[in-house]
C-alpha positions in Angstrom: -66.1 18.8 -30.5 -64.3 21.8 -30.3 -65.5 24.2 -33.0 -63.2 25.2 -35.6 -62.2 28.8 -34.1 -61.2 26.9 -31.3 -58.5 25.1 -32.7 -57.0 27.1 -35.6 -58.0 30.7 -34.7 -57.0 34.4 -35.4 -54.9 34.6 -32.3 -53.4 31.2 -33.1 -52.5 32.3 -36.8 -51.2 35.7 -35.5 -49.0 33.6 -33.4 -47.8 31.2 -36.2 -47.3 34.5 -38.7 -44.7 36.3 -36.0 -42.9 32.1 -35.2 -42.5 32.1 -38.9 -41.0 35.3 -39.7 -38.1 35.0 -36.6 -37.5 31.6 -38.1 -37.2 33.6 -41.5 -35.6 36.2 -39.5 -38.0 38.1 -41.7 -39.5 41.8 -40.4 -43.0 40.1 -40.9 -45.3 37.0 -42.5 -47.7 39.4 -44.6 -49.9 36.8 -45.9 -50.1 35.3 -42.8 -51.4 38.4 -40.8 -53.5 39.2 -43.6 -55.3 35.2 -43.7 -55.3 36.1 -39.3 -58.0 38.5 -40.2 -60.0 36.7 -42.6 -60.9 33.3 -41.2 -64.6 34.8 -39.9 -67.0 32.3 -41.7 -64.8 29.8 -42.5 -64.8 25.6 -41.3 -61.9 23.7 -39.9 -61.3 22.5 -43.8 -61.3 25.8 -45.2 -59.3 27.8 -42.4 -56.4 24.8 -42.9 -56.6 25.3 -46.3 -56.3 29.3 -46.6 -53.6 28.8 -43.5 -51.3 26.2 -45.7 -51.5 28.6 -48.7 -50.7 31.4 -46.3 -47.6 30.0 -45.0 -46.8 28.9 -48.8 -46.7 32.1 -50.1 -44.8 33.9 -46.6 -41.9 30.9 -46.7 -39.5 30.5 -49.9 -40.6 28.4 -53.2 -37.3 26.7 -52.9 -37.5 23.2 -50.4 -33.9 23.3 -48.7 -34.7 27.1 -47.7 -38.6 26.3 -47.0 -37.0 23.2 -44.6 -34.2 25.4 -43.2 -36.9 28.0 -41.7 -39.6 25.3 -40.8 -37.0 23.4 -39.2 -35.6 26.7 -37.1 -39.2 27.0 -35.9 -39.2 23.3 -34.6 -36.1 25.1 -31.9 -39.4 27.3 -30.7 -41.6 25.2 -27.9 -44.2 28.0 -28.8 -44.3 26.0 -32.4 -46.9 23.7 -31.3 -50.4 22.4 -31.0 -52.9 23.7 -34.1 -50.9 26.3 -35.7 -48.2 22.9 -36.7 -51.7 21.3 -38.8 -51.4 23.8 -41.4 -48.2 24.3 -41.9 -48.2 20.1 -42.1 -49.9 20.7 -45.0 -47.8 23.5 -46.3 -44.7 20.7 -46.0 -46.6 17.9 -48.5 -47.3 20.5 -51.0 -43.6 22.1 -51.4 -42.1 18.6 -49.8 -43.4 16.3 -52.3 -41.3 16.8 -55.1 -38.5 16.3 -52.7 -40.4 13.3 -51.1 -37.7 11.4 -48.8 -37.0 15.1 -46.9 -40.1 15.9 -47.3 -41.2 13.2 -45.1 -38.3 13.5 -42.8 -39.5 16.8 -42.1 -43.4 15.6 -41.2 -41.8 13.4 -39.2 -39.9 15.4 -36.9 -43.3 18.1 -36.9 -45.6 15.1 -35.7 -44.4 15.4 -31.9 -45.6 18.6 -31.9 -49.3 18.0 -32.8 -49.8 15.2 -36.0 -48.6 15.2 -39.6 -51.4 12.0 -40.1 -52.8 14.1 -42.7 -50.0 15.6 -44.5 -48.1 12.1 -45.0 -50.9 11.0 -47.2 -50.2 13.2 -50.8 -46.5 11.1 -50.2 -49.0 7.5 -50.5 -51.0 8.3 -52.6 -48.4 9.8 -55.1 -45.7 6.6 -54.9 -47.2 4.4 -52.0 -44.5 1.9 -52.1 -41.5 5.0 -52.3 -43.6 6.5 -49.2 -43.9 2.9 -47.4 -40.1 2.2 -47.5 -39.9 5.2 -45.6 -43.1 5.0 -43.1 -41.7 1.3 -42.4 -38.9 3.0 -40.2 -40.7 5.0 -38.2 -42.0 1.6 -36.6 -39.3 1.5 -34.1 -38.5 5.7 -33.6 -38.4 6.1 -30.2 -41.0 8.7 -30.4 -44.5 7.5 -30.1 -45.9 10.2 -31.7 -44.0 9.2 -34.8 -44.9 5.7 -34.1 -48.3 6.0 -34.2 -47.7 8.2 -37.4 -46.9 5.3 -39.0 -50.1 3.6 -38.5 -52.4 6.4 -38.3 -51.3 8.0 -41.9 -51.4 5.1 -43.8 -55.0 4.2 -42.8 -56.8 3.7 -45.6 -59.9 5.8 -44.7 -58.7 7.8 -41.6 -61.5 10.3 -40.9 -61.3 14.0 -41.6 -58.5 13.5 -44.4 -58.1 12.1 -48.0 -58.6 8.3 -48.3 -56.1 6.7 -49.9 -57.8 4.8 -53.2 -54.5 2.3 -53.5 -54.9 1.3 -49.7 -58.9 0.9 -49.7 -58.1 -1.6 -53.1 -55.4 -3.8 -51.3 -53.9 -2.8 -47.7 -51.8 -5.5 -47.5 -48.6 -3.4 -48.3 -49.4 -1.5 -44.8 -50.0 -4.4 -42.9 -46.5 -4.9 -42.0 -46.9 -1.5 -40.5 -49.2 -2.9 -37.9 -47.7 -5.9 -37.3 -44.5 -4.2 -36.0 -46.9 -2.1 -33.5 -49.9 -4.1 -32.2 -47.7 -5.0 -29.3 -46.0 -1.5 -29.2 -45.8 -0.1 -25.5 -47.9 2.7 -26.2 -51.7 3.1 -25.8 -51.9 5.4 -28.5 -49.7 3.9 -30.8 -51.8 0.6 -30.0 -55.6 2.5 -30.7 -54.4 3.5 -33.7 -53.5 0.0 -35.1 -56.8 -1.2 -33.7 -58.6 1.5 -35.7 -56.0 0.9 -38.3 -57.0 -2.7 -38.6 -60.8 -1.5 -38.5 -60.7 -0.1 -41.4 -59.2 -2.9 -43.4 -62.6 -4.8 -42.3 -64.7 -2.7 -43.7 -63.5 -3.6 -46.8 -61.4 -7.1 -46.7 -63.1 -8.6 -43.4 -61.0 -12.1 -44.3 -57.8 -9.9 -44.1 -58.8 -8.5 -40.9 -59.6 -11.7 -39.3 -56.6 -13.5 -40.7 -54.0 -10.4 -39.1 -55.4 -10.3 -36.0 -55.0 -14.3 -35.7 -51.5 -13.9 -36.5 -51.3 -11.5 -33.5 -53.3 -13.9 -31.5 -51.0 -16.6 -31.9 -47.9 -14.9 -30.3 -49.8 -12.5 -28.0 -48.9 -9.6 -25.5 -51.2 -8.7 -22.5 -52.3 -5.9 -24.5 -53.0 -7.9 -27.5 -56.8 -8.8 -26.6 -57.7 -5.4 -26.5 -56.0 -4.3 -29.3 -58.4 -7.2 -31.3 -61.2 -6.7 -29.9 -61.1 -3.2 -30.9 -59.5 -3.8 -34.5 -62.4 -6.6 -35.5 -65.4 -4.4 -33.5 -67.6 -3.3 -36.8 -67.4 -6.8 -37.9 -68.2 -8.2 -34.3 -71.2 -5.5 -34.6 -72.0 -7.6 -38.3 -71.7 -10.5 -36.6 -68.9 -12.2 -38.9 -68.6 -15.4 -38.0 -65.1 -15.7 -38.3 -64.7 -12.5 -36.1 -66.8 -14.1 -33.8 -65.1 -17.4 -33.5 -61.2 -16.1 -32.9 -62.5 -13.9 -30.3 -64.0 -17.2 -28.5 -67.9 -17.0 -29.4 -68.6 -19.8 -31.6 -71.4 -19.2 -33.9 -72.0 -23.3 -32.8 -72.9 -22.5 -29.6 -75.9 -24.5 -27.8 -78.2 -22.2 -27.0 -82.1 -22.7 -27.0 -83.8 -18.9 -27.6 -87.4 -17.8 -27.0 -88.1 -14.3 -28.8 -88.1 -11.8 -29.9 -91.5 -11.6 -28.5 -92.7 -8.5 -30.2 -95.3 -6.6 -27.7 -95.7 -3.3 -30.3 -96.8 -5.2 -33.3 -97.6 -1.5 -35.3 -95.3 1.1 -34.8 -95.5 4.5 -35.3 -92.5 7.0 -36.5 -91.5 8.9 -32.8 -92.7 5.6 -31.1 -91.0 2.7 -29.8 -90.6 -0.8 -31.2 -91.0 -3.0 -28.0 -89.7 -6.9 -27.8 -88.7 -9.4 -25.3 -86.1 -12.4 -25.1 -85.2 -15.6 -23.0 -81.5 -17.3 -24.1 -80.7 -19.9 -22.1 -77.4 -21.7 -22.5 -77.8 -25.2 -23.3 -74.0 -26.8 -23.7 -71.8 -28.6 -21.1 -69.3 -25.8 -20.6 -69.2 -22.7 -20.0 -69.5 -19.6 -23.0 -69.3 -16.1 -23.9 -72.1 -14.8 -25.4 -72.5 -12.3 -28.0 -76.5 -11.2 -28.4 -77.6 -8.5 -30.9 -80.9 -7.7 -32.8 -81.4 -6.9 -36.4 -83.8 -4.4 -37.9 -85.1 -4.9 -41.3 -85.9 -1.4 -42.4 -88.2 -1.5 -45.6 -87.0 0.3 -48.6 -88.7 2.5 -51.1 -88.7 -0.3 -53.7 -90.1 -2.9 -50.8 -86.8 -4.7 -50.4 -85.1 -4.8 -46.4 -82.7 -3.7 -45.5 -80.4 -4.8 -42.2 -79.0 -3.2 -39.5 -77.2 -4.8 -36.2 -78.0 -3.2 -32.7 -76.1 -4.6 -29.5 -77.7 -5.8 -26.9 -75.5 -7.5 -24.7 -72.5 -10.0 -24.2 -72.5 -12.2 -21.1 -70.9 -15.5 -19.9 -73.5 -18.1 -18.9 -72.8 -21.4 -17.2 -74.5 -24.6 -18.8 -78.3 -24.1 -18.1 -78.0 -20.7 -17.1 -80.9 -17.7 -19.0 -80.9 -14.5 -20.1 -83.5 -12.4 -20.5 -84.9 -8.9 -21.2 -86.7 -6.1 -22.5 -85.6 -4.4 -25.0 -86.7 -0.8 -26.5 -86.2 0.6 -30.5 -86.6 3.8 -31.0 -87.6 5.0 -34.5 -87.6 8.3 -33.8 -87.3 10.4 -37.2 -83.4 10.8 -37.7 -81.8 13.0 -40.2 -79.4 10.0 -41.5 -82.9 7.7 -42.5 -85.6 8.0 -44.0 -88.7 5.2 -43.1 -90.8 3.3 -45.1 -93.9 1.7 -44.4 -94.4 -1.7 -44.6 -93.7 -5.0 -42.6 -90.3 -4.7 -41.0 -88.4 -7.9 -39.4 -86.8 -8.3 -36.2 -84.2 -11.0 -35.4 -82.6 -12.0 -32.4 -78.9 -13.6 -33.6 -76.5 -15.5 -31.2 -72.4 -15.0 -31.7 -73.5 -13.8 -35.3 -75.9 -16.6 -36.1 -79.8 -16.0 -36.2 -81.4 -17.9 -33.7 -85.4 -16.1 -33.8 -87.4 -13.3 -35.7 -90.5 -11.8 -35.4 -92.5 -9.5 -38.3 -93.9 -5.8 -36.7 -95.4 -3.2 -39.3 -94.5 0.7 -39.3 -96.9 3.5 -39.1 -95.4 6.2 -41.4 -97.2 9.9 -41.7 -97.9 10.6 -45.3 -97.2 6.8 -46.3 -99.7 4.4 -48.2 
């Protein structure tokens, strides 16, 4: 990842300071040179944050004169890449009050870099006022604004605001997406899968039930777009997922395993297992094999988590099988208990075999 000088730097915010004040046809953007020389220390967040107020207190209070120099910029090709982000941001704050312009504007900035971020005070403040708008970007010619639409109205798009109303119920936005899951574009389309990711982790039925409605009039792209879209509940292995994508949690299969060969683990070892699946059915199928780890708890209880192992298509009578290796190294983002964990083996979502193994933890009881 590029570190945070990287992208919204002195030099960067010297630049944006002297586009600003020709726009202005002002001798100079004080507070913007001034914020150039103060960003030492400071993450992405904060740098966008003291850049936005910069530009807020350089451009005028009032929005048709803010708009008029913002939108003289836009005539620069220099105005582009990370020194847009900020001033993104500067539009939703003096923008909103004017909301329909304001959005207008953040739409015509987005080719330049992405207003993704800036769009969402507009939802959040009068989600259907902002939708009616958003909902006509779906056919811009731009694809940038295009993917706009999806992007800035996912309900937990990563690095910005969530938006509470969206999380709740994102069936308002779903008409979004299905206007662009067959949009020509590869990044409009990534967006919509992730778009449609997101709904899962909170309405996984909702997911399941758009992406069949794609499915039933589908482009050559719309496979992919799925796949993606449903691939943390595919992970879960939610059987409705599972089934419109073709792997039937039915499926005859006959499975040996896991054959735990580590039956006490230490933390920094390796939990070590085998398997056999072997496909038992009259037809042909598309497998979809994880494991699950039980991790103990403090209180004793288990807790589950879904690891990937492999997905294959095996012909009537045909096995599988393998080795695999679990590392329980110490990880910042766990903490392990000790105690009998569980290991499962599961089959297009559905558990077909466990096995008990018990963790060695320093310190533990």
């Amino acid at each position: 990842m590029p570190t945070a000088d990287e992208l919204l730097s002195a030099d960067t915010v010297s630049n944006l300071a002297r586009t600003l004040a020709r726009a202005a046809r002002a001798p100079r953007s004080p507070a913007l040179l001034t914020c150039a020389g103060a960003l030492d220390g400071l993450g992405y967040g904060a740098r966008v944050a003291a850049v936005r107020d910069a530009v807020l207190a350089d451009l005028p209070d009032e929005w048709p004169t803010f708009e008029a120099v913002v939108r003289t910029a836009l005539e620069d090709p220099g105005f582009a890449g990370w020194m847009t982000f900020p001033v993104n941001e500067a539009v939703a704050v003096r923008g909103l009050a004017a909301f329909e312009p304001g959005l207008a504007l953040l739409r015509d900035l987005t080719p330049r870099l992405t207003a993704e971020s800036a769009v969402r005070p507009f939802l959040r403040a009068d989600p259907d006022r902002a939708l009616a708008v958003v909902r006509t970007w779906t056919d811009d010619p731009d694809a940038h604004v295009r993917r706009l639409a999806s992007e800035g109205t996912r309900p937990r798009l990563p690095w910005a605001p969530q938006l509470p109303a969206f999380v709740a119920d994102p069936r308002p936005a779903v008409p979004v997406l299905d206007a662009l899951h067959r949009d020509p574009s590869a990044y409009v389309r990534r967006s919509v899968s992730n778009h449609l990711n997101d709904i899962s982790r909170d309405h996984p039925e909702l997911a399941v039930e758009t992406a069949a409605a794609w499915r039933e009039d589908p482009a050559g792209t719309t496979d992919r777009v799925v796949r993606h879209g449903l691939r943390t509940l595919i992970k879960a292995g939610h059987p409705g997922a599972l089934a419109l994508l073709g792997h039937s949690p039915d499926v005859a299969v006959t499975v040996r395993g896991p054959v735990v060969a580590t039956p006490l683990v230490s933390v920094g070892e390796y939990l070590v297992f085998g398997y056999e699946v072997t496909h038992t059915g009259p037809l042909p199928a598309e497998l979809v094999i994880d494991y699950v780890i039980h991790h103990v708890k403090a209180n004793g209880a288990r807790t589950p988590k879904v690891f990937k192992l492999t997905t294959r298509a095996l012909a009537p009578g045909e096995s599988l099988s393998g080795t695999r290796r679990h590392s329980f190294k110490p990880i910042t983002t766990r903490r392990y208990h000790p105690g009998e964990h569980l290991v499962q083996l599961q089959v297009n979502g559905r558990v077909r075999g466990e096995a008990g193994f018990s963790l060695d933890v320093p310190g533990g009881p």
